[in-house]
C-alpha positions as CSV (number, residue, x, y, z in Angstrom):
1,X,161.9,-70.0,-134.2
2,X,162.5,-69.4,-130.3
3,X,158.4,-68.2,-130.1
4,X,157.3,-71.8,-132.9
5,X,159.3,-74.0,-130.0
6,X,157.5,-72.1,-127.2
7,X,154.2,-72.8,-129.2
8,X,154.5,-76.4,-130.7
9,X,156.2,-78.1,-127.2
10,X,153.6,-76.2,-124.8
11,X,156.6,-74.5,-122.9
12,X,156.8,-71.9,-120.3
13,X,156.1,-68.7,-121.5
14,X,158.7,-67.7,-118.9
15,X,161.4,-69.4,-121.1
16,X,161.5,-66.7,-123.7
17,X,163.7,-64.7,-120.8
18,X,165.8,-67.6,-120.6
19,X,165.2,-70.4,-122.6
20,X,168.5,-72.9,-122.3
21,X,168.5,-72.5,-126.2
22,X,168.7,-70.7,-129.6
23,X,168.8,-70.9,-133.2
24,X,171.7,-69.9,-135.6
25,X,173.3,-70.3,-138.6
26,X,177.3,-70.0,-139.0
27,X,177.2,-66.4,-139.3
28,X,175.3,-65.6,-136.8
29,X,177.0,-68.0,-134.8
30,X,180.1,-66.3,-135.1
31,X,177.9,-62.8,-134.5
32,X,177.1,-64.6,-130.9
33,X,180.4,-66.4,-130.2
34,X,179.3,-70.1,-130.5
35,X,182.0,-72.1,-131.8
36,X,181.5,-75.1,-134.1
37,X,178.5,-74.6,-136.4
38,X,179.3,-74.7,-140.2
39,X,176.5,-73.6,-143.5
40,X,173.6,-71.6,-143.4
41,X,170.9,-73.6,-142.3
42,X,169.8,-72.5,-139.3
43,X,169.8,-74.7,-136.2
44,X,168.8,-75.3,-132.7
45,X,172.1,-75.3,-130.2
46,X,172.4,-75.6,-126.7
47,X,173.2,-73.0,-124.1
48,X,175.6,-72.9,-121.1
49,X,173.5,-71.3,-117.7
50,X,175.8,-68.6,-117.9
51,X,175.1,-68.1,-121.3
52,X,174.0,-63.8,-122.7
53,X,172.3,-65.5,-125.8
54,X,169.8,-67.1,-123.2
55,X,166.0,-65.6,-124.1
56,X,165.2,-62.9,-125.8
57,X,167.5,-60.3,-124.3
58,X,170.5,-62.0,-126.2
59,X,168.9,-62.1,-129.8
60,X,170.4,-59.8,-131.7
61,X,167.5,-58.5,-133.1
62,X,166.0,-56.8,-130.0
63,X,169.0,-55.9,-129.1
64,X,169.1,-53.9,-132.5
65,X,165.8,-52.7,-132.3
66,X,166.2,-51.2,-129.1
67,X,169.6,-49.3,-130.0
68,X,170.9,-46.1,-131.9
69,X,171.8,-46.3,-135.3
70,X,175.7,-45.6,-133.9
71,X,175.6,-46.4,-130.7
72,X,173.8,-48.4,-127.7
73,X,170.6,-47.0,-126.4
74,X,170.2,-48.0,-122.6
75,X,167.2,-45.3,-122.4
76,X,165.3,-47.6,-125.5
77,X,166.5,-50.8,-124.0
78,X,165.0,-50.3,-120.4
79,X,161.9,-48.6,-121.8
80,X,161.9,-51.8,-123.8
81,X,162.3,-54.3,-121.0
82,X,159.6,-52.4,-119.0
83,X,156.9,-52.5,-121.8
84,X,157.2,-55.7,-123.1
85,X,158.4,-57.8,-119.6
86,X,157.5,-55.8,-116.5
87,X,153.9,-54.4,-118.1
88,X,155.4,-51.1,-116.5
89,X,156.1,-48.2,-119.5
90,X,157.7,-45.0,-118.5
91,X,155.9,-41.4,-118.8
92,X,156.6,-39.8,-121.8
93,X,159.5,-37.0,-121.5
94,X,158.6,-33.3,-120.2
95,X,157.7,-31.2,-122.8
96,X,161.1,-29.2,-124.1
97,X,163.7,-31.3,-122.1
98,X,166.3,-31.6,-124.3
99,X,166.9,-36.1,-124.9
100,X,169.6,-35.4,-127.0
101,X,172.7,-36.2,-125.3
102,X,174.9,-36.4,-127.9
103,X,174.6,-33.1,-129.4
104,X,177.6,-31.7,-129.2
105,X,179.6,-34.3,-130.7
106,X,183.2,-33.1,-129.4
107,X,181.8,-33.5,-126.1
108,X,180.2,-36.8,-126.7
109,X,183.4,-38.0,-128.2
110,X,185.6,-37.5,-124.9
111,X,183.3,-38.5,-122.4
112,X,181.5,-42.3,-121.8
113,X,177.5,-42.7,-122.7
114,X,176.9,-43.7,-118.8
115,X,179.0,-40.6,-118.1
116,X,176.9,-38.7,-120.3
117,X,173.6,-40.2,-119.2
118,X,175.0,-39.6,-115.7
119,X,174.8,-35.7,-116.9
120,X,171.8,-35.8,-118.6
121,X,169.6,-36.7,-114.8
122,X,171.2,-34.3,-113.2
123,X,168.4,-32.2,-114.5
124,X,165.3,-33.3,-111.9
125,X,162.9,-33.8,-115.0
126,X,164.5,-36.0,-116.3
127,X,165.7,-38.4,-113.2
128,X,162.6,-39.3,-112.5
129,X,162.3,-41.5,-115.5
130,X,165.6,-42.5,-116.1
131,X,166.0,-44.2,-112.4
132,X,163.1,-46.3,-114.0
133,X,165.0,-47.6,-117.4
134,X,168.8,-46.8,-117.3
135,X,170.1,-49.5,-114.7
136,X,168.0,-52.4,-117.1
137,X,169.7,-50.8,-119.9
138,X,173.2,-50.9,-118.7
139,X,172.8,-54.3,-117.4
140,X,172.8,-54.6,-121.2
141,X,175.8,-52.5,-121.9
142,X,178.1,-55.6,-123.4
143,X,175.9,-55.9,-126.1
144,X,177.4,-53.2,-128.8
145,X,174.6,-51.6,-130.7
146,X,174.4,-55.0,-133.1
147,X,174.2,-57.2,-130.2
148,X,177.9,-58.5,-130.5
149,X,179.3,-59.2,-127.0
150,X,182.1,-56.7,-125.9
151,X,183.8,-55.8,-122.6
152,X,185.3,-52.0,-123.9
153,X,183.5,-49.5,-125.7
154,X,186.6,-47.9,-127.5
155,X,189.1,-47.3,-124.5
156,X,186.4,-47.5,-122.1
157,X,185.8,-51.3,-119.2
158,X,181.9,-51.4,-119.8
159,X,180.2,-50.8,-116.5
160,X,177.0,-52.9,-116.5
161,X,176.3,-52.2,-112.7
162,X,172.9,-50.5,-111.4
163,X,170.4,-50.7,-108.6
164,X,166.6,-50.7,-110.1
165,X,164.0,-49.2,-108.1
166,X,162.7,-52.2,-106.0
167,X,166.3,-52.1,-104.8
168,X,167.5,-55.2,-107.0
169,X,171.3,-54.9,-107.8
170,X,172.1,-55.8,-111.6
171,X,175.8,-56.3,-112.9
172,X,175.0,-57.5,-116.3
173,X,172.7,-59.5,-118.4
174,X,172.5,-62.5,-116.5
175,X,171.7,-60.5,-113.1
176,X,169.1,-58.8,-115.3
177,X,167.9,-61.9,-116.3
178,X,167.7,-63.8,-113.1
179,X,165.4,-60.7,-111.7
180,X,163.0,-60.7,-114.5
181,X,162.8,-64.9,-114.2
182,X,161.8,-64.2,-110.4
183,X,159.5,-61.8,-111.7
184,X,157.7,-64.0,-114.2
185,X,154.1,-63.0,-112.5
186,X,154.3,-59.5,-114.3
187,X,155.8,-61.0,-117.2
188,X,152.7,-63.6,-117.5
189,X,150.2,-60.7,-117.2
190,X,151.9,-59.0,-119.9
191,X,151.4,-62.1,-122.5
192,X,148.1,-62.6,-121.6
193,X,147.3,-58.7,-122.4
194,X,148.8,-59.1,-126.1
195,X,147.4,-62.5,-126.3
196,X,143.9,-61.1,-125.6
197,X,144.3,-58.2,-127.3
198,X,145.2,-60.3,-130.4
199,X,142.3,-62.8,-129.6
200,X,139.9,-60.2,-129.8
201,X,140.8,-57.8,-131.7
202,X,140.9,-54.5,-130.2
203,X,142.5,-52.5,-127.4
204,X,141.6,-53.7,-124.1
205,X,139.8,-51.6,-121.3
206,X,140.4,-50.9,-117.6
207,X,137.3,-53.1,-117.5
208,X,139.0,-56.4,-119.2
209,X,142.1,-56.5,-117.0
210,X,139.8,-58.9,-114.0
211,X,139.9,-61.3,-117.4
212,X,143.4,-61.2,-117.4
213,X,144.2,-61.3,-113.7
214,X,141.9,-65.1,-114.0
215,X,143.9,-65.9,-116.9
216,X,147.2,-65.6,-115.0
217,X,145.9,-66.9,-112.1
218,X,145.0,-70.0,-113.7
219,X,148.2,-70.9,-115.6
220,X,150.3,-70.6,-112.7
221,X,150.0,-74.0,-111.7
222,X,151.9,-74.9,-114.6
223,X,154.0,-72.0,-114.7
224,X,152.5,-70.3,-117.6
225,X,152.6,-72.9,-120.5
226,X,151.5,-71.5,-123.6
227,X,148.4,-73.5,-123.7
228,X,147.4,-72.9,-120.4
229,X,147.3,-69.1,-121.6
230,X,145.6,-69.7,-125.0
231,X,142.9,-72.0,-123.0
232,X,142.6,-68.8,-120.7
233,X,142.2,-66.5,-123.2
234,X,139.3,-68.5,-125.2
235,X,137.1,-69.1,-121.7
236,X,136.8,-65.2,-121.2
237,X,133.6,-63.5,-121.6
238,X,135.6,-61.3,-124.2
239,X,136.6,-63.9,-126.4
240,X,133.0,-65.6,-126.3
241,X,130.8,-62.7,-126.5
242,X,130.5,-59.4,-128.5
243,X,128.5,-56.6,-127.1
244,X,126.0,-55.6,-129.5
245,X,126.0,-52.3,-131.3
246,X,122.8,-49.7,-130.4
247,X,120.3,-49.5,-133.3
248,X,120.7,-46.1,-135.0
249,X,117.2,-44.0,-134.1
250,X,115.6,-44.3,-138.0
């Protein structure tokens, strides 16, 4: 419903990291912590600046997606945020270093998952990585594993304080959120690489990305509405022309 608004009022791309809105029924109203909304139908409510719920990074559902069955994942939820915002996705993990960190559960059971993640790049493999992802996922730590807004995990004050690499300091959701707004340039390039890929039909090539680079470039006079990007997308030699195949020799 978030994306359909986006689509049908020709918004900012930009505002699915913080659109001033969301949609809920009472339960998942009283999921988020929004007072006052009654029956099942699913509505459009207003939200304060300050607000968590604000974009996509206080749905419940990606928050979900991007957790443990049991637990918070801040290792999915920055790997997530990379991918899908910053168009920047982490190596893949070392061959044979354990990623495991809660295998010995009496362990994991009297210590914190920063403190444990705190042990786990210790090992040099693996903090190479983790300095990339961990400090966007803690700035999510208050939203349990559901996406319910807490400031304990059992005992434990969260800590949602990190530094990510470019030297941007994050104590929560809405820091995160204010750096990836001021970042909306890498976001942009992002859409229009899933909106060409979709537009087209196949993976794209080193050789397509000058088609997104113009695209971008030319919706950010209007900061990235959604039609600006679609109009983009449908003037590129890609989406007009299709190479054609070499005859097989007879």
């Amino acid at each position: 419903m978030l994306f359909r608004t986006i689509q049908r009022e020709d918004r900012s791309i930009v505002d699915l990291l913080d659109a001033n809105f969301t949609f809920v029924d009472e339960r998942l109203a009283r999921h988020y912590g929004i007072p006052g909304i009654r029956g099942s139908r699913m509505r459009r409510v207003e939200l304060p600046p300050d607000s968590p719920r604000r974009g996509l990074l206080g749905h419940g559902s990606i928050l979900t997606v991007t957790s443990a069955a049991n637990r918070t994942s801040p290792v999915q939820r920055g790997k997530w945020v990379l991918e899908n915002v910053l168009g920047a996705p982490p190596p893949q993990p070392p061959p044979g270093v354990e990623t495991n960190i809660d295998g010995d559960a009496v362990k994991a059971k009297a210590t914190t998952l920063r403190q444990r993640m705190e042990q786990h790049r210790a090992n040099a493999a693996c903090a190479s990585c983790h300095r990339l992802m961990d400090p966007i996922g803690f700035a999510l730590e208050n939203f349990d594993h559901a996406g319910k807004w807490r400031t304990v995990d059992g005992q434990t004050r969260i800590d949602a304080s990190g530094q990510m690499v470019d030297g941007s300091r994050l104590d929560g959701a809405e820091s995160l959120r204010r750096v990836l707004v001021a970042r909306a340039d890498l976001f942009a390039d992002v859409a229009a690489e899933k909106m060409l890929t979709y537009a087209i039909g196949r993976a794209l090539r080193p050789q397509d990305m000058p088609a997104v680079r113009a695209i971008t470039r030319a919706a950010a006079p209007g900061r990235y509405t959604f039609s600006s990007l679609v109009l983009g997308v449908v003037r590129t030699p890609q989406f007009q022309m299709r190479a054609k195949a070499a005859q097989e020799a007879p």
